[in-house]
Every structure is written in structure tokens, then in C-alpha cells.
N, C-alpha and C positions, 0 to 999 in steps of 0.2 A: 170770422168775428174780428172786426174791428177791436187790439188788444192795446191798452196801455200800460206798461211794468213800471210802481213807483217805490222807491226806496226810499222813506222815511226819516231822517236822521237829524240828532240835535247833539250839541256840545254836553248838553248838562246829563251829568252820571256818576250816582254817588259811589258807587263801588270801582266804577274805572274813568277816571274823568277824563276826558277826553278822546274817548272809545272811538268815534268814527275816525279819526284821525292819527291811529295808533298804525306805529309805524311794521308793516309785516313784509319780510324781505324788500325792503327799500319803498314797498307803496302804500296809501294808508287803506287802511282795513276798509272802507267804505268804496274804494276804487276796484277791491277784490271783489267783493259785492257785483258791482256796476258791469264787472267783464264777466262773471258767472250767469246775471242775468240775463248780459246779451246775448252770449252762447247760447242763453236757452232759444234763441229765435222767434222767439212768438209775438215780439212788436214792439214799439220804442221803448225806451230806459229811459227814466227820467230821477235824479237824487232832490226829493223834496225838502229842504231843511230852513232854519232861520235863522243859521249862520253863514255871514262871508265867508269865515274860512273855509268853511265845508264846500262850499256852492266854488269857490277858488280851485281848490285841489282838485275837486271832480272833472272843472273843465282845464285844469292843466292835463289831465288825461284823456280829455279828447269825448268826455261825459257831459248830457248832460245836466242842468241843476235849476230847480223852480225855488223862490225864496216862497216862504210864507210866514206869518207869524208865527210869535213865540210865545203865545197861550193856551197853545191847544193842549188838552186833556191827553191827549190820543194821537197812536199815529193813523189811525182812521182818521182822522178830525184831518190834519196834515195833508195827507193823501187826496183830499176828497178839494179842499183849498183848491192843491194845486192844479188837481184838474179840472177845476171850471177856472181856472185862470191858462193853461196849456191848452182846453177844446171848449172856449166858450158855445161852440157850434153843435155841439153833442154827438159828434161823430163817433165819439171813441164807444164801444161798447158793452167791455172787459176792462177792470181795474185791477189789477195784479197787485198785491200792497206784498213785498219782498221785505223783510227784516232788515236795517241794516248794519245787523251785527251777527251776519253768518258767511262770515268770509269762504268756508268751503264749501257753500251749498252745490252740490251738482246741478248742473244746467238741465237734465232728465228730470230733477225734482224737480224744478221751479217748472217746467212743462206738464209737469201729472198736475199740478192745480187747477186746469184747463180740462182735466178727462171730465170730469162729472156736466162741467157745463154742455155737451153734448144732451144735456135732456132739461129741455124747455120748463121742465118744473123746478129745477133747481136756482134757488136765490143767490147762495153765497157756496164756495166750494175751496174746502181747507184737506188738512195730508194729515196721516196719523201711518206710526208705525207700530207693528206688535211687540208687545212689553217680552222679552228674555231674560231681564236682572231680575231676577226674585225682591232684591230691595226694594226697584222701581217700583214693585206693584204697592207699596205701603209709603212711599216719600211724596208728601202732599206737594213737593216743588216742582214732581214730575204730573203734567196736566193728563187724565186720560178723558177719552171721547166713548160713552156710550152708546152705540149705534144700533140700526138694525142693516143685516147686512140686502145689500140691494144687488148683489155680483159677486167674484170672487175676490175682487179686489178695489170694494167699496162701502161704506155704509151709510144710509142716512143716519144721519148725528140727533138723537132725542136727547143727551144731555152732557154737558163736559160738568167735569167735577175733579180739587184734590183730593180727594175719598178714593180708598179701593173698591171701584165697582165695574162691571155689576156683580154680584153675588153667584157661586157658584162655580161648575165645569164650566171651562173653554178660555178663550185668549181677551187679554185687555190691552188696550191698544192708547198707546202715546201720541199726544195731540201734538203737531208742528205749526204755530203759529204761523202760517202763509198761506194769504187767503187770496182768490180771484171772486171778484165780486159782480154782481152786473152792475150797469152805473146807474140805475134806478133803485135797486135794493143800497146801494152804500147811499145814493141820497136820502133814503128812508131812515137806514140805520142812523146817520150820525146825526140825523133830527130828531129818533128816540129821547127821553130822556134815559139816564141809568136804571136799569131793574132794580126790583126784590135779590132776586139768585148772582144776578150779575155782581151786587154791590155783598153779598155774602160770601160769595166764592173768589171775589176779584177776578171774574173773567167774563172782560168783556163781551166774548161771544155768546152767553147766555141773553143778553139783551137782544139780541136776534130772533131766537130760538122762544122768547116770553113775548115775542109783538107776531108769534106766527111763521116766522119766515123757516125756509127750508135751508138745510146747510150740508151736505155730503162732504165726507172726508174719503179722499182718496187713500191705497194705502201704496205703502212704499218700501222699501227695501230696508233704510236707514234714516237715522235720526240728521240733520248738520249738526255739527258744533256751533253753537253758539255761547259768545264772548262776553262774560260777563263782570269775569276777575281778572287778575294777572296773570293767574294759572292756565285760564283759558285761551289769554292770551298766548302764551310761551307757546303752548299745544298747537296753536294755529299757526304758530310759527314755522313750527318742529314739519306737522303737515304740506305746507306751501313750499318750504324748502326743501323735502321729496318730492315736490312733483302733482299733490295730490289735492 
């Protein structure tokens, strides 16, 4: 499959302003990003943003970076821009949409987003990890993904929710916002309007899942850190300068 990896990124962030650009062991957090992605090897990198500086630093790194506007709702909306402007020809196949505020993501993750698309019925294909913090299972900040399991190390997704569900024995599973799309389902989705469920639960992937479309979440070993505050910042820091 024809794959394209797009990392998302904009200046504006009210709790860390200027997050793609935060400086982690000398480089900025969104260049961490762009080298974690590549490792994964599954097909070009591309930092989609509407900022010069961003689109600057990525290719002072040798990254590199599509402008788009600066109205989009969504980094779908973002993503999907950039690439009818990067493959007006519609070669590419796979749309990779990589967060770009998970400076540590392992490159093995960003590859499991790819497992599920191995079966022609799959629309869109996102990561979940299984819940171990007893708190997690009750903290609406933490997204979990109700599935039904399709393998051992899979599930089709019938609903994400901040609620503790589903009810009952067995394991709940934590949603990782990183999604491989096909590039026929992302031009479906971000033609959607917003849902019912989407617009109650603020998550956008329910707007998928209410027009029909299918979504497997792969699962995976561990959560990334993602960067949201200061604190999480430091952490990321603490991380990159061991090594990890």
C-alpha cells in the first residue's frame, strides 16, 4: 500500500503555547515527532501546519512540511488539505494522521496502525491499549474504545466513550488517537458534517462510526506520552535524555 505519514501541527495551544516548537534536548518537540515517524518506515513524512515557523524548523531538519490554512476545525480537516495538495494524482493510498504532540511515540506503534488495514473491510484503523490504573478506568480525560474482539490483538471499535464501559468482567481498553485512514474513507469523513455522539462525547471519531464506516483499533503494549502541559513537557524531556 501506497502510505503517506502526516503530522498535523499548529502554533495555537492554550495550555502550552507554542508546543510544536518546545524545545526537547536541543530540538523541537515536533522534529521528535517527524524522526519517530520515519523510523516507523512505512512511507513519506510529511509536518502539515499553517505556520512558517513550524514548516522552518521541520525543514531545517531535513523534514518535510506542507502549509495549509488556519481554519481548520481538525487535524483531519489539516491532514486531508495537505494531501490533495502533496498527491493531487491520488496515488497515495494510506493516510497516516500521527499526532504531533507525542514526541516518544515508538516507531513499532506508529507501524501497528497499518495491521488492521490488511482486511479490505476496514475503513479507518486506530491503537488502543489495555486499561491497568484502576483510576483510568473512571477519568473521563482518559478516551476508552468499546470493541468487539476480531483476534487477539484487535477489535472492531462499535463505540468510544469518556464513560466507564463496558459494563461488567473483563478489560477496558484506552484509545490512542493515531489513526491510518484509507484516502477514500478520510475524504468521506471530513465531508461529514459533526454528529449527535460526536458533538456529546467530543470525539470526533464517533462521527465515523454514526455514517457507518468501520474502525479497528489495534492493540498495543503502551500508551505514548502525550504533551499537553509543562509537566508533560519536563517528562518528555526527562525520557529523550535517557535514551528513550
Amino acid at each position: 500500500m501506497n502510505t503517506l505519514v502526516l503530522i498535523p501541527a499548529r502554533l495555537a495551544s492554550t495550555r502550552l503555547p507554542g508546543k510544536p516548537l518546545a524545545d526537547i534536548c536541543g530540538v523541537p518537540m515536533i522534529v521528535h515527532v517527524a524522526r519517530r515517524a520515519a523510523e516507523s518506515e512505512i512511507g513519506r513524512v510529511v509536518v502539515a501546519t499553517d505556520s512558517t515557523n513550524i514548516a522552518d524548523a521541520v525543514r531545517a531538519h531535513g523534514f518535510e512540511a506542507q502549509m495549509t490554512g488556519a481554519a481548520h476545525a481538525s487535524g483531519s480537516d489539516r491532514i486531508f488539505e495537505a494531501l490533495q495538495a502533496l498527491d493531487p494524482g491520488g496515488a497515495v493510498e494510506i493516510v497516516v494522521n500521527v499526532q504531533g504532540d507525542l514526541p516518544t511515540v515508538a516507531p513499532q506503534t506508529v507501524r501497528a496502525a497499518l495491521e488492521p488495514m490488511a482486511d479490505v473491510a476496514v475503513d479507518i484503523a486506530t491503537l488502543a491499549v489495555e486499561i491497568t490504573d484502576e483510576d483510568e478506568k473512571t477519568d473521563p480525560n482518559v478516551v476508552k474504545v468499546v470493541g468487539s474482539p476480531v483476534g487477539s490483538d484487535r477489535l472492531r471499535a462499535l463505540y468510544f466513550t469518556r464513560a466507564t464501559a463496558p459494563w461488567g468482567e473483563g478489560p477496558l481498553y484506552h484509545h490512542i488517537g493515531l489513526y491510518a485512514y484509507r484516502r477514500a474513507a478520510l475524504e468521506r469523513f471530513v465531508a461529514l458534517p459533526p454528529s449527535v455522539l460526536e458533538t456529546r462525547e467530543k470525539l470526533e471519531q464517533l462521527r465515523a462510526l454514526e455514517a457507518g464506516m468501520r474502525i479497528d483499533a489495534q492493540v498495543v503494549s503502551a500508551v505514548p506520552l502525550g504533551v499537553d502541559t509543562q509537566a508533560d513537557l519536563e517528562r518528555a524531556r526527562k525520557l529523550l535524555s535517557q535514551g528513550n
